[in-house]
PyMOL Python script that loads the backbone (N, CA, C, O; Angstrom):
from pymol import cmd

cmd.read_pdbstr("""\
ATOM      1  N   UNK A   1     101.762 -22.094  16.524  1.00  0.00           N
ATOM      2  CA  UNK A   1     101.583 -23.549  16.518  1.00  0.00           C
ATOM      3  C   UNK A   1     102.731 -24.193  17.295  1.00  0.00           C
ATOM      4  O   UNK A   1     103.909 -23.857  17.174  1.00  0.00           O
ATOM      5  N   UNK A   2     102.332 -25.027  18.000  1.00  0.00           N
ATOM      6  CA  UNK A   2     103.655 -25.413  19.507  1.00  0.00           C
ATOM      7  C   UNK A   2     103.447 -27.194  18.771  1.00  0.00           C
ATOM      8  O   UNK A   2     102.459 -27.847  18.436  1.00  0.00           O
ATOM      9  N   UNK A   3     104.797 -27.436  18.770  1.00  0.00           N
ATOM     10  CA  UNK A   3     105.406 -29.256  18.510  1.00  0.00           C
ATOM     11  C   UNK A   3     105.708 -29.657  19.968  1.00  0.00           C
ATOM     12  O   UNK A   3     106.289 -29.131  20.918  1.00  0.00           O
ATOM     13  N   UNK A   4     105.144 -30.670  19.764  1.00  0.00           N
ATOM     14  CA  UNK A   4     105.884 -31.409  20.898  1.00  0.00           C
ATOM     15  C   UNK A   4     107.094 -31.396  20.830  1.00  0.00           C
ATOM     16  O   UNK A   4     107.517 -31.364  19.674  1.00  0.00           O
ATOM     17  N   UNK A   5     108.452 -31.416  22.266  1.00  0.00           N
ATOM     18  CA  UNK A   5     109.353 -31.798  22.001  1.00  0.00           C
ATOM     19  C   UNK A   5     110.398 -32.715  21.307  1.00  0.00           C
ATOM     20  O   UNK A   5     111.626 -32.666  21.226  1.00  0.00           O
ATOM     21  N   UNK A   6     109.287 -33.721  20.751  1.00  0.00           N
ATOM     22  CA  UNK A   6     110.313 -34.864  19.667  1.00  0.00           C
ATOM     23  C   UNK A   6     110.392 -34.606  18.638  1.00  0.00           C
ATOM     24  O   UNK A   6     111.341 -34.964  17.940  1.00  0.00           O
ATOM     25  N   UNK A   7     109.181 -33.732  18.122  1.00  0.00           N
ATOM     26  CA  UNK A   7     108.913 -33.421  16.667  1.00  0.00           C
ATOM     27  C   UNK A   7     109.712 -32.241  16.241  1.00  0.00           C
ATOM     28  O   UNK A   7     110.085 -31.979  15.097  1.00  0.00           O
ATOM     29  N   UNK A   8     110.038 -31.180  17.973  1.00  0.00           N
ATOM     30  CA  UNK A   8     110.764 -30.320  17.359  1.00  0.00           C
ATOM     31  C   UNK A   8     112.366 -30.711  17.118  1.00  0.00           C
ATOM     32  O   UNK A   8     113.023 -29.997  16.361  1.00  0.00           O
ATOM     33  N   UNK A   9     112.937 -31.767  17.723  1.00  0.00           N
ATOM     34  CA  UNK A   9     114.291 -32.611  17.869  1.00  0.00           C
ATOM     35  C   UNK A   9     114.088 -33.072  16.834  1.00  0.00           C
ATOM     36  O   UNK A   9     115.190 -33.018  16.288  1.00  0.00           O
ATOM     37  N   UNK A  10     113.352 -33.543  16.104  1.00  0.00           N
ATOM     38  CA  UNK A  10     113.396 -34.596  14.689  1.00  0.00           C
ATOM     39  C   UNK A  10     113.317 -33.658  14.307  1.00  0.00           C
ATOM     40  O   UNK A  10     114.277 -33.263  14.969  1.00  0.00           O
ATOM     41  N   UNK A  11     112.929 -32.504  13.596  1.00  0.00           N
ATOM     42  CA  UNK A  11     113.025 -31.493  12.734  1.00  0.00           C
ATOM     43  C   UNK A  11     114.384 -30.583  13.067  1.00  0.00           C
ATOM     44  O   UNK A  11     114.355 -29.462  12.559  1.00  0.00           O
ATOM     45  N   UNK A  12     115.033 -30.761  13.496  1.00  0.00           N
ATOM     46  CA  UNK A  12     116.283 -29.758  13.420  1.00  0.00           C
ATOM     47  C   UNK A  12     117.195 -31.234  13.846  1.00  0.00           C
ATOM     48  O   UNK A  12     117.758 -31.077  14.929  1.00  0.00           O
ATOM     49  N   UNK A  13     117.406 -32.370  13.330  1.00  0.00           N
ATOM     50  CA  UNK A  13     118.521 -33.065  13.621  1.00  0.00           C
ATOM     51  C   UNK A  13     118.899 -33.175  12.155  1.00  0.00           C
ATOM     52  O   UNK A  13     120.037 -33.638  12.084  1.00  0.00           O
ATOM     53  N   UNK A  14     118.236 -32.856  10.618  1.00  0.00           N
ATOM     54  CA  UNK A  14     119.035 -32.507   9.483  1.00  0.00           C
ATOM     55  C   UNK A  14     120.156 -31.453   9.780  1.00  0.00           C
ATOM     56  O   UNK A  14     121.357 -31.709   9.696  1.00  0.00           O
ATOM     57  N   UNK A  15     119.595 -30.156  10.161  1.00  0.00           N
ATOM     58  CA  UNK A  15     120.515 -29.062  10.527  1.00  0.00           C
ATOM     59  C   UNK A  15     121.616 -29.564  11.095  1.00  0.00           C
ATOM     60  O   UNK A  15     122.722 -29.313  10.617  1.00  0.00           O
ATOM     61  N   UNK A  16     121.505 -30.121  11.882  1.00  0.00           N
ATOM     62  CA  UNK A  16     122.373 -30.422  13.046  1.00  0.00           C
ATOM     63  C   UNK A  16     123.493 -31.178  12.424  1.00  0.00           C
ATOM     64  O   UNK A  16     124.640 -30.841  12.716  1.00  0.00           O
ATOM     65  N   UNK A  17     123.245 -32.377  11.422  1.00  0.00           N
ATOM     66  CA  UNK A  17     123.886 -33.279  10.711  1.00  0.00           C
ATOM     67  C   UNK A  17     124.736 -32.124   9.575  1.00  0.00           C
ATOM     68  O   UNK A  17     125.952 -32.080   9.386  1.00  0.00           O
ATOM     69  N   UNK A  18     124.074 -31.582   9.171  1.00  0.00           N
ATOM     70  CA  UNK A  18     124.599 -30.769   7.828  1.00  0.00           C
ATOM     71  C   UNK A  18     125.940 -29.857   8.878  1.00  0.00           C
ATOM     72  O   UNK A  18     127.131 -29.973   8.585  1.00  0.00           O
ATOM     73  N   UNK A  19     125.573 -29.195   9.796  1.00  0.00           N
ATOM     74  CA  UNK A  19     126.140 -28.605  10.845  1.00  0.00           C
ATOM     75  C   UNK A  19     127.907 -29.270  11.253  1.00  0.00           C
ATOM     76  O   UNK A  19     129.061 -28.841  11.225  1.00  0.00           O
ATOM     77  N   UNK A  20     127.209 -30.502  11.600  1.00  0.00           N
ATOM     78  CA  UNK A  20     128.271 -31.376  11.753  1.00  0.00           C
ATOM     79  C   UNK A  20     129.196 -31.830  10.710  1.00  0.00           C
ATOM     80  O   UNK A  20     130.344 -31.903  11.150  1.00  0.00           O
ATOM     81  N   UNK A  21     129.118 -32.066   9.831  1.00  0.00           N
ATOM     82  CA  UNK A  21     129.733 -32.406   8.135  1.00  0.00           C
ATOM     83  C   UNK A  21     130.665 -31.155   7.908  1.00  0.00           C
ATOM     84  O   UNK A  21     131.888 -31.012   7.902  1.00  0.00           O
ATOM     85  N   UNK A  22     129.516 -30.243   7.709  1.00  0.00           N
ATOM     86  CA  UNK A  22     130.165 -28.404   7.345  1.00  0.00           C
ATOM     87  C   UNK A  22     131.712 -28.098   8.515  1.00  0.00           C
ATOM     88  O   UNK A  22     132.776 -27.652   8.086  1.00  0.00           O
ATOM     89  N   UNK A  23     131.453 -28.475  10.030  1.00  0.00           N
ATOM     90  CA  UNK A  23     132.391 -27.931  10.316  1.00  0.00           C
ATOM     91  C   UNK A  23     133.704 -29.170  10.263  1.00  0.00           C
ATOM     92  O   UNK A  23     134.889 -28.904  10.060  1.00  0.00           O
ATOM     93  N   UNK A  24     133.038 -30.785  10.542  1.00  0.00           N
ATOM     94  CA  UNK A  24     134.165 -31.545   9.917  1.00  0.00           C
ATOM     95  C   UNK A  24     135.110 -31.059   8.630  1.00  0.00           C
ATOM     96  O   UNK A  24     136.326 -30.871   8.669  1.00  0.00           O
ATOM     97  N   UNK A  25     134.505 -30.953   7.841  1.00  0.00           N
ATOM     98  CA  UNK A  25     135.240 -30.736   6.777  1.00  0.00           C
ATOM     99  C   UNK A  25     136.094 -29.318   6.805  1.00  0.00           C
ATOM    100  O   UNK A  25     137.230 -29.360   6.332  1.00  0.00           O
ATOM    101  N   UNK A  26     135.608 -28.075   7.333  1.00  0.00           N
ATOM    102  CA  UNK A  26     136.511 -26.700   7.639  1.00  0.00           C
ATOM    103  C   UNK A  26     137.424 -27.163   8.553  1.00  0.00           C
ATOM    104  O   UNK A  26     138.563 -26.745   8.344  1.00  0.00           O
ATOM    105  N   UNK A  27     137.268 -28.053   9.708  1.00  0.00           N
ATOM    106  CA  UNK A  27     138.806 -28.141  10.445  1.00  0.00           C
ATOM    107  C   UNK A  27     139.215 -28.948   9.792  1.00  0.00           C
ATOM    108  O   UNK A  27     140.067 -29.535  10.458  1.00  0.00           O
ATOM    109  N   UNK A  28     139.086 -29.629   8.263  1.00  0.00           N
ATOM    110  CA  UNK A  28     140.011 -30.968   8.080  1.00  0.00           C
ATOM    111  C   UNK A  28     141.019 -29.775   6.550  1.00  0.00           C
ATOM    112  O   UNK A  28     142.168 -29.959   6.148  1.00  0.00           O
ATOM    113  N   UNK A  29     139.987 -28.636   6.063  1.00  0.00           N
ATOM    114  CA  UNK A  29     141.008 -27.955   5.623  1.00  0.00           C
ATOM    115  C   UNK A  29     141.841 -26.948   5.959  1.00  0.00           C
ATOM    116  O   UNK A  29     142.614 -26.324   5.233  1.00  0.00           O
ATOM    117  N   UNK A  30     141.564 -26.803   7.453  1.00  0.00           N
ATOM    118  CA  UNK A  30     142.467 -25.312   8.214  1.00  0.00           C
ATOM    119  C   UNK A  30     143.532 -26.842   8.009  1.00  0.00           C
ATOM    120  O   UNK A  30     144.468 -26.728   7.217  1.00  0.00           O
ATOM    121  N   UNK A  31     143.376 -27.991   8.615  1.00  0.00           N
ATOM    122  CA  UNK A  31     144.545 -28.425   9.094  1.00  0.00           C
ATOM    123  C   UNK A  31     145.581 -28.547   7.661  1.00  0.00           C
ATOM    124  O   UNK A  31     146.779 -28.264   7.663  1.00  0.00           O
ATOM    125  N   UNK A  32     144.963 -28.933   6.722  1.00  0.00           N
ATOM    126  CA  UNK A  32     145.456 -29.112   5.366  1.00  0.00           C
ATOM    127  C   UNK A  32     146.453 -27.663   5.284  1.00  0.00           C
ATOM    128  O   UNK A  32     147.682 -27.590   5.256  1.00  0.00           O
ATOM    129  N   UNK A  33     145.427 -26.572   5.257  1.00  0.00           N
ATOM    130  CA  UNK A  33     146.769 -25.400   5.235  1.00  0.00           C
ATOM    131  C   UNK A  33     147.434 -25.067   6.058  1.00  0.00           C
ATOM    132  O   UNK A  33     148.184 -24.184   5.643  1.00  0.00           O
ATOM    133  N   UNK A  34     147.652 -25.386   7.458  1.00  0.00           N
ATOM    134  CA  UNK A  34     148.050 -25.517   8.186  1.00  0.00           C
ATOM    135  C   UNK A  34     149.579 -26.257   8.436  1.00  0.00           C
ATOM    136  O   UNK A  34     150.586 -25.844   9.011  1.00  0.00           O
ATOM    137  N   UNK A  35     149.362 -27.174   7.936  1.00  0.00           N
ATOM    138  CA  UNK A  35     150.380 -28.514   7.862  1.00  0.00           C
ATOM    139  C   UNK A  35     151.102 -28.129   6.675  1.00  0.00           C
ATOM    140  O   UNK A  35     152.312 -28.349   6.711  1.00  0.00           O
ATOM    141  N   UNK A  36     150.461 -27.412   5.254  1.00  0.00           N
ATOM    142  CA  UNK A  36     151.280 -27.006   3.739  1.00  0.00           C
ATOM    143  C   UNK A  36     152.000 -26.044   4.416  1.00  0.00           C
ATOM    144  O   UNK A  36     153.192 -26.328   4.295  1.00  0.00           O
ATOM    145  N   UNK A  37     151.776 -24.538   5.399  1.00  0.00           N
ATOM    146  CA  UNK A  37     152.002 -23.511   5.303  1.00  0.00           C
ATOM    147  C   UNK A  37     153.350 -23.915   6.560  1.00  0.00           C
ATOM    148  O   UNK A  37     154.401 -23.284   6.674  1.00  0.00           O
ATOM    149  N   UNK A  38     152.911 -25.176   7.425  1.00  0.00           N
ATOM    150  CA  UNK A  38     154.770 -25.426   8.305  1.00  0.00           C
ATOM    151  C   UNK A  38     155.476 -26.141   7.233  1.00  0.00           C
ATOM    152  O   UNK A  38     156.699 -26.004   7.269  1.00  0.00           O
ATOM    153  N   UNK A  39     155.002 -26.871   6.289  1.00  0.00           N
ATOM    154  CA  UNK A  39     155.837 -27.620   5.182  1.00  0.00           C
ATOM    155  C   UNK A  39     156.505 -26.262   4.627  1.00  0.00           C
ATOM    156  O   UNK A  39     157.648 -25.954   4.965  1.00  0.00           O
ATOM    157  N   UNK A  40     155.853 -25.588   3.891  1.00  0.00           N
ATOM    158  CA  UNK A  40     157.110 -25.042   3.269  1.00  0.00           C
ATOM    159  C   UNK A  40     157.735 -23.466   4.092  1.00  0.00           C
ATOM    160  O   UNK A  40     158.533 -22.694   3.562  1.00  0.00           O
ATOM    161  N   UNK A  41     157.327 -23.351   5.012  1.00  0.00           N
ATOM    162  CA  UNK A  41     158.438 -22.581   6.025  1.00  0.00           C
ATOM    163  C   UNK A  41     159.245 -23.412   6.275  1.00  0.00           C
ATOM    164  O   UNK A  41     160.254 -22.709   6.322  1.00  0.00           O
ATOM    165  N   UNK A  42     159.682 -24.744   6.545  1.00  0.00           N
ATOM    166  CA  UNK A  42     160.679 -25.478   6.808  1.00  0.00           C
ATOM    167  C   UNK A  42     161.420 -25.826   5.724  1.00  0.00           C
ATOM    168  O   UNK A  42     162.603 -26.146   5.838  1.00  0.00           O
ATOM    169  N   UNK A  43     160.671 -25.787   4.358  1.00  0.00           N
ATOM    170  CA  UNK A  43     161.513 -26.009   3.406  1.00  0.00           C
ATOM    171  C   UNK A  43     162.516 -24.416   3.016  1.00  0.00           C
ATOM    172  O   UNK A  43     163.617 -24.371   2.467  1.00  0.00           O
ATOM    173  N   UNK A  44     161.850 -23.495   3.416  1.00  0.00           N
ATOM    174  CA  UNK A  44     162.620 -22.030   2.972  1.00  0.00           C
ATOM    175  C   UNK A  44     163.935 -21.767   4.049  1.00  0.00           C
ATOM    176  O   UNK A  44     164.909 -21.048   3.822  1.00  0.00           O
ATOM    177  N   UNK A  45     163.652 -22.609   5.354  1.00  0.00           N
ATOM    178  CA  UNK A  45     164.972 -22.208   6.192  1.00  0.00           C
ATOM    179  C   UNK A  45     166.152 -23.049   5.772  1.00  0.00           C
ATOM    180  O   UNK A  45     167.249 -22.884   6.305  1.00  0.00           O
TER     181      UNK A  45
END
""", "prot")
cmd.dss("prot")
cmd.show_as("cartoon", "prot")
cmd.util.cbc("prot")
cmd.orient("prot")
């Protein structure tokens, strides 16, 4: 069964959104440990 091209773009722009959120949020906690893990190497020197 073949979609037209809009129907197949409207059906994978949830993915796409969830996609987008999922990896916002993984680079906003690399940076979180990221930023803890130079905090306290600077606090140990």
């Amino acid at each position: 069964m073949r979609f037209p091209k809009e129907e197949t773009e409207r059906r994978m722009l949830p993915f796409v959104v969830e996609f987008v959120k999922f990896s916002a949020g993984f680079a906003v906690i690399i940076a979180i440990a990221l930023v803890t893990l130079h905090v306290a190497s600077a606090a140990m020197q």
